[in-house]
C-alpha positions as CSV (number, residue, x, y, z in Angstrom):
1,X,-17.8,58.7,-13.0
2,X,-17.6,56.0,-15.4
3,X,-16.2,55.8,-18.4
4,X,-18.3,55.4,-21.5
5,X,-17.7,54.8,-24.9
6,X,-18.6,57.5,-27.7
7,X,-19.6,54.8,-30.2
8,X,-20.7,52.2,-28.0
9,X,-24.6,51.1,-27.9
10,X,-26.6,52.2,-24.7
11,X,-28.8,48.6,-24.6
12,X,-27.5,45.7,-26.6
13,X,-29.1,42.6,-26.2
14,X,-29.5,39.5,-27.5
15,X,-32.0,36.2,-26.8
16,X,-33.2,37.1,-23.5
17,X,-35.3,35.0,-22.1
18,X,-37.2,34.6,-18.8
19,X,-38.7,31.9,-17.5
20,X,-41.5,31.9,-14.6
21,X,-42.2,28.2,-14.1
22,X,-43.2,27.0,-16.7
23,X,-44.3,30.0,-18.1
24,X,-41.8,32.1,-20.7
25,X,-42.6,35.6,-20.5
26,X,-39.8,36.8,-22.3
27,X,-38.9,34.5,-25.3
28,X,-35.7,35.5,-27.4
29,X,-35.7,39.1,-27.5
30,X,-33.1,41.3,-29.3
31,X,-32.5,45.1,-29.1
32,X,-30.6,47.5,-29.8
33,X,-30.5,51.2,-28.5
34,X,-28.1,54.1,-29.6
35,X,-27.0,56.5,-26.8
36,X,-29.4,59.4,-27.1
37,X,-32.2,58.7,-27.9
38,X,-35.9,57.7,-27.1
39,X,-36.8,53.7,-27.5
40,X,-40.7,53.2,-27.0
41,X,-41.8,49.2,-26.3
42,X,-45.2,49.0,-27.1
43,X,-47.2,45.5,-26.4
44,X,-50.3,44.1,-24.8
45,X,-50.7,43.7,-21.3
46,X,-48.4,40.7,-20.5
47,X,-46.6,41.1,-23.0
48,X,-43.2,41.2,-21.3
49,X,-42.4,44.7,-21.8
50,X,-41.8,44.9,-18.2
51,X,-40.1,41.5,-17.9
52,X,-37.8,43.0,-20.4
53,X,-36.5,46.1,-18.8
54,X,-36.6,44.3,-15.3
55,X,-33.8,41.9,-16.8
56,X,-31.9,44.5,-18.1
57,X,-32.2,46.9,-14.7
58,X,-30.5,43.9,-13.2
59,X,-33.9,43.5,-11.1
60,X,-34.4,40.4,-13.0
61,X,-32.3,37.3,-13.5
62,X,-31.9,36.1,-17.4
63,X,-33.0,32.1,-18.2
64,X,-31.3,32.7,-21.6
65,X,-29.5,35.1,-23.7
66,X,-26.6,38.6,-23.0
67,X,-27.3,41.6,-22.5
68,X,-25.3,44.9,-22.3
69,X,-25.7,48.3,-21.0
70,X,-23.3,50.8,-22.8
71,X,-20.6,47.9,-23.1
72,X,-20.8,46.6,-19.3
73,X,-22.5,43.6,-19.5
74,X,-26.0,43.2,-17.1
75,X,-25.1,39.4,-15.0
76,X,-20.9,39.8,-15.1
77,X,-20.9,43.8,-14.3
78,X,-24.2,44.2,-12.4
79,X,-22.7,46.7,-10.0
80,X,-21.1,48.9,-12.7
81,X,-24.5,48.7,-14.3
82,X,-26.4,50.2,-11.6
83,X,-24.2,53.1,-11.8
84,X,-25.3,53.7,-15.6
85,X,-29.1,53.8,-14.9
86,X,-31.9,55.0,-13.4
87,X,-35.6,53.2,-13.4
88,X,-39.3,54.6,-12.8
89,X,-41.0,51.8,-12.2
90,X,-45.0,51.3,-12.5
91,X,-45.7,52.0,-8.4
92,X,-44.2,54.5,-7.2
93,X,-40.8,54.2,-5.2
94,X,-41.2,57.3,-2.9
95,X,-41.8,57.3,1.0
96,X,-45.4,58.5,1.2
97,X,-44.7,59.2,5.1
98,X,-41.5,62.2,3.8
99,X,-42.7,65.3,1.8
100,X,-41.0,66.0,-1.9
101,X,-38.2,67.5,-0.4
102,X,-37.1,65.1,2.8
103,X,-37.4,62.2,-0.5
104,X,-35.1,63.5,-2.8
105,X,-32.8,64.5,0.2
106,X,-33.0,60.7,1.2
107,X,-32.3,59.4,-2.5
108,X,-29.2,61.8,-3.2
109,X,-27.9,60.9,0.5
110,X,-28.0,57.4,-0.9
111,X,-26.5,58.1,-3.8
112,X,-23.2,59.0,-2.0
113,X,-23.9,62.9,-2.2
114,X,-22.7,65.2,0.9
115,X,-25.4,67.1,2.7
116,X,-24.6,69.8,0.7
117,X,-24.6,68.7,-2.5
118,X,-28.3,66.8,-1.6
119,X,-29.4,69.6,-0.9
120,X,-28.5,71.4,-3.4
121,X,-29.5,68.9,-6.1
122,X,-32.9,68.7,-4.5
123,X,-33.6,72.2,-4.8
124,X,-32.8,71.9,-8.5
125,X,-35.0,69.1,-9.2
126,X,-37.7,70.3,-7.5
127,X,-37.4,73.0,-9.8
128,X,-37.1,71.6,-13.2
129,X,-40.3,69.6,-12.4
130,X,-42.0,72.0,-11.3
131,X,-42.3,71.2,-7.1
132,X,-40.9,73.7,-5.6
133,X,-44.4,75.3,-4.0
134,X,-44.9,72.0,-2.8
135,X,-41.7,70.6,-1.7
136,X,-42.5,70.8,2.0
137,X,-46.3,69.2,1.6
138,X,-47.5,66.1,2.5
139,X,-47.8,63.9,-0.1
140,X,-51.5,63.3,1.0
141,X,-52.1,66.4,-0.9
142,X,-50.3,65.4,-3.8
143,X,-52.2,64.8,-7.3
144,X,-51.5,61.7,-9.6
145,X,-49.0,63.7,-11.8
146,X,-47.1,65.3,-8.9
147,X,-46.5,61.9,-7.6
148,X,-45.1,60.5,-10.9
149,X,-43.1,63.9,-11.7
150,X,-41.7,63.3,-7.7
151,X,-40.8,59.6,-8.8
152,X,-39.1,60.7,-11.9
153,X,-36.8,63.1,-10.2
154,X,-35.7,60.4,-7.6
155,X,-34.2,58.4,-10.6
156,X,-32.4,61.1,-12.0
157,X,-30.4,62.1,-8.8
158,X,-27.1,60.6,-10.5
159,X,-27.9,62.1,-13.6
160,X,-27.8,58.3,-15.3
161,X,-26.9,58.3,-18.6
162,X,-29.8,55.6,-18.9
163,X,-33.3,55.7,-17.8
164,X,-35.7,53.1,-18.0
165,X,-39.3,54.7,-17.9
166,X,-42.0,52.0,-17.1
167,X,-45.5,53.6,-18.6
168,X,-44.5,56.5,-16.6
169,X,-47.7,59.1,-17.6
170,X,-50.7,56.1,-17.2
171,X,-53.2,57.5,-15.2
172,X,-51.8,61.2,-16.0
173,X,-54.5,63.4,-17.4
174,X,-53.7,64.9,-20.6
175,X,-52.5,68.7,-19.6
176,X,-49.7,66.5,-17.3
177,X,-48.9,63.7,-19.5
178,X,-47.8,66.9,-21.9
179,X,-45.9,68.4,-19.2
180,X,-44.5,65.1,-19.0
181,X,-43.2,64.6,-22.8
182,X,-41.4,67.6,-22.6
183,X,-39.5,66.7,-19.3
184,X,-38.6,63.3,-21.1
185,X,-37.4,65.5,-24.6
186,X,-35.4,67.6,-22.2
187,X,-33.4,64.6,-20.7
188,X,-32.1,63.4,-24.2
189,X,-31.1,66.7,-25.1
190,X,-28.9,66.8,-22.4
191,X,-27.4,63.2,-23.3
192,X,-29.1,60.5,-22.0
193,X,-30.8,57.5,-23.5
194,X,-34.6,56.7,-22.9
195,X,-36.0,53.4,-22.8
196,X,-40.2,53.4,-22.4
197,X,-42.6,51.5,-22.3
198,X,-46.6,53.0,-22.9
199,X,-49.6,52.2,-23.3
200,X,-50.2,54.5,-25.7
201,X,-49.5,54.7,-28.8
202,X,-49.8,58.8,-29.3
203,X,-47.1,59.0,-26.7
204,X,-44.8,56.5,-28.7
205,X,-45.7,58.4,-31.8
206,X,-44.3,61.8,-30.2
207,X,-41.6,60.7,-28.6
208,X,-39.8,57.4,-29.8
209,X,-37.4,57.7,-32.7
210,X,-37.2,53.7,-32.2
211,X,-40.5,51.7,-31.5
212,X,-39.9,48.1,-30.6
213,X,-43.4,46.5,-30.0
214,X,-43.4,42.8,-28.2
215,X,-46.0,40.3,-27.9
216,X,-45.9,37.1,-26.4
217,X,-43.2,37.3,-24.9
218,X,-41.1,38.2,-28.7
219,X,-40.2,41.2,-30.6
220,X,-42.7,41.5,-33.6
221,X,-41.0,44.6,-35.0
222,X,-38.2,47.1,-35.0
223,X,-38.0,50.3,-36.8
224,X,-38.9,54.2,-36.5
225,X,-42.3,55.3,-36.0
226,X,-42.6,56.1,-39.9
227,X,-41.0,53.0,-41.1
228,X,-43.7,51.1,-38.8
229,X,-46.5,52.5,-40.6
230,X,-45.3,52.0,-43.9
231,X,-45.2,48.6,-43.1
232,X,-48.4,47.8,-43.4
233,X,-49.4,49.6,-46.5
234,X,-49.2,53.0,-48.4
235,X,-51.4,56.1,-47.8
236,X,-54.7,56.6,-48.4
237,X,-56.2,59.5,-50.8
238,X,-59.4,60.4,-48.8
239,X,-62.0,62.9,-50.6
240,X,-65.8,64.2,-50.2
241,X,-67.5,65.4,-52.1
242,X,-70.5,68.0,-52.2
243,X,-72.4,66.8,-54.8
244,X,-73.3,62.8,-55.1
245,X,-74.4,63.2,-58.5
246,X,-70.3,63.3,-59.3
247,X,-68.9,60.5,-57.1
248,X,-69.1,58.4,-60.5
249,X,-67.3,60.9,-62.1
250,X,-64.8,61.4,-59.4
251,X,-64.2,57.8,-59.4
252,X,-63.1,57.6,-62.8
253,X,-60.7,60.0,-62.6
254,X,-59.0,58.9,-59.8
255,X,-58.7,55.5,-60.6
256,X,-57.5,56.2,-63.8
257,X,-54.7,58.5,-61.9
258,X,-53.8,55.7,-59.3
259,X,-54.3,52.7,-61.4
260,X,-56.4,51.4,-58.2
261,X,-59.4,50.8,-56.8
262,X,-62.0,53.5,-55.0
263,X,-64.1,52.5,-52.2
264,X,-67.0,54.8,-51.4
265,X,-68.0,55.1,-47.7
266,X,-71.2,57.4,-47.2
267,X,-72.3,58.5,-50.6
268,X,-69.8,60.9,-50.8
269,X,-66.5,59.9,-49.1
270,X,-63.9,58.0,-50.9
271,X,-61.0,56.4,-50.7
272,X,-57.9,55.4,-52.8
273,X,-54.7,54.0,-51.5
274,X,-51.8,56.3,-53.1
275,X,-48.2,54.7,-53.6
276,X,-47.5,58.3,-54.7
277,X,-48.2,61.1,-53.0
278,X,-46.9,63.4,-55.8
279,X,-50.0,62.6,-57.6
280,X,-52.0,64.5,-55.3
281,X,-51.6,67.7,-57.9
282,X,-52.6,65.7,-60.6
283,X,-56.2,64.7,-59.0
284,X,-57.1,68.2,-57.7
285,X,-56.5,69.2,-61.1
286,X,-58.0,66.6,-63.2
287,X,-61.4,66.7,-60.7
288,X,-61.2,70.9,-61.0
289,X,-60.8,70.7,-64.7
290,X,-64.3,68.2,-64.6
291,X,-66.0,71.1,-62.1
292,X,-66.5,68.2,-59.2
293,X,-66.8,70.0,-55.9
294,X,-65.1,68.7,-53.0
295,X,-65.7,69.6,-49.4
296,X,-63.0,68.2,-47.6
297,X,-59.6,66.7,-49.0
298,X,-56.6,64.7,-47.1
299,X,-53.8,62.4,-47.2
300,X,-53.9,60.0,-44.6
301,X,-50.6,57.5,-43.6
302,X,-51.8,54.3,-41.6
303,X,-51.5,55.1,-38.2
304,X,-50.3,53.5,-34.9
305,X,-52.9,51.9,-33.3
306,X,-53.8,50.3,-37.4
307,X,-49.9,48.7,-37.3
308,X,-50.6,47.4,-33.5
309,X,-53.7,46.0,-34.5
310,X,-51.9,44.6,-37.7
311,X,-49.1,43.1,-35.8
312,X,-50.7,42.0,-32.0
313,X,-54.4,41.3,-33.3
314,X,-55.0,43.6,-30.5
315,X,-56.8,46.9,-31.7
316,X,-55.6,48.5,-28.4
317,X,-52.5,48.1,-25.5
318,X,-55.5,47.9,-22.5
């Protein structure tokens, strides 16, 4: 087993770029990854997201720029690189000809484990993802989410410290993708690093505490989920109200609690952007104390897909 720095950085990397003709697909990127944890790329299609962890999965060779996987760098150390990770790709990497069992067998075999210990680390993958009743099925009969929970357990037969997930729940119905987020939340509390890319942006929510979203080819922004949305502006104060004889009313006193402008949507609804959110008590009394009935009340922080949209142009990944 090799050895691995306590304070060293699971990805470091720095202007990587990748050239296809004349076509750059990745152009300068940076990153940074601390060992356990979840780092979720987000980007249009062609992006380079892919690009990206090809290169650093030493699938890829770099036109430009270093990079580094828990100290060992990916061109000089390639070999002691491969030992550190494990990838699930986009298509699936299993033998669709072998049942669930007879593949993981294969992979751990390949891996340089005896016929005992492939076995037995078969049996125990097949049981954390939940395969067991079907380990000996063909993989005819296998549904979307088995297939990608098979694929996921074949990159985790040497327990990589490491995994590069490539949108690894697209297609996955919602019940699975779930199943999925836990199974990826499990891995990092056991030590190991995540690096995924999505295309969407409720799964990056849940699961990164890093988001790095790329487009054309360059990192447009770095920073947690939270920090991302506070990027592009404060929350919003959202109220309705029963009566639409009091929106003027209500108006008043909220603007002269926020020192900003309301906007009315449908008679009734408004909105205030809140700097504050400790001001909140302050409103619901001041509209009580003026008798103005309100039907629904919320706080609302920009969201996700609002900061893609405000950084790629692009109001969705697809």
């Amino acid at each position: 087993m090799m050895t691995i720095s306590d304070n060293v950085l699971a990805v470091e990397a720095n202007g990587l770029v990748k050239n296809f003709g004349s076509f750059r697909a990745v152009d300068g990127v940076d990153l940074k990854i601390k060992s356990g944890t979840i780092c979720g790329v987000l980007g249009p299609n062609g992006a380079g997201k892919t690009t990206t962890i090809n290169m650093l999965a030493t699938l890829s060779s770099l036109n430009g720029g270093i990079a580094k996987i828990f100290g060992y760098d990916i061109q000089k150390e390639a070999m002691k690189v491969r030992q550190l990770i494990g990838l699930t790709g986009q298509f699936a990497s299993i033998d669709e000809s072998l049942s669930a069992q007879e593949n993981l067998r294969i992979f751990a075999r390949l891996h340089g484990l005896s016929h005992s210990d492939a076995k037995q680390k078969t049996t125990e993958l097949l049981e954390e993802f939940g395969l067991t009743a079907a380990a000996t099925k063909s993989l005819a009969n296998f549904s979307g989410g088995m297939r990608r929970r098979l694929d996921l357990a074949s990159s985790l037969i040497s327990n990589p410290p490491l995994i590069f997930l490539d949108e690894p729940t697209t297609g996955l119905d919602p019940r699975t993708r779930t199943q999925m987020w836990g199974t990826i939340r499990r891995l990092v509390d056991n030590g190991s690093t995540v690096l995924l890319t999505t295309q969407y942006l409720d799964e990056a929510d849940q699961l990164a505490d890093q988001i790095v979203v790329i487009d054309n080819g360059k990192v447009v922004a770095n920073d947690t989920p939270d920090g991302l949305k506070k990027s592009i502006g404060t929350s919003s104060l959202q109220v309705t109200l029963k009566d639409v004889n009091q929106v003027r009313k209500a108006v008043q006193i909220i603007e002269s609690q926020l020192h900003t402008k309301v906007q009315i949507h449908e008679a009734t609804h408004l909105i205030a952007s809140m700097h504050n959110t400790d001001k909140l008590t302050d409103i619901l009394i001041a509209l009580k104390e003026a008798d103005i009935q309100l039907s629904e009340t919320s706080v609302r922080q920009p969201s996700l897909d609002e900061v893609f949209f405000a950084l790629t142009g692009n109001e969705e990944i697809k």
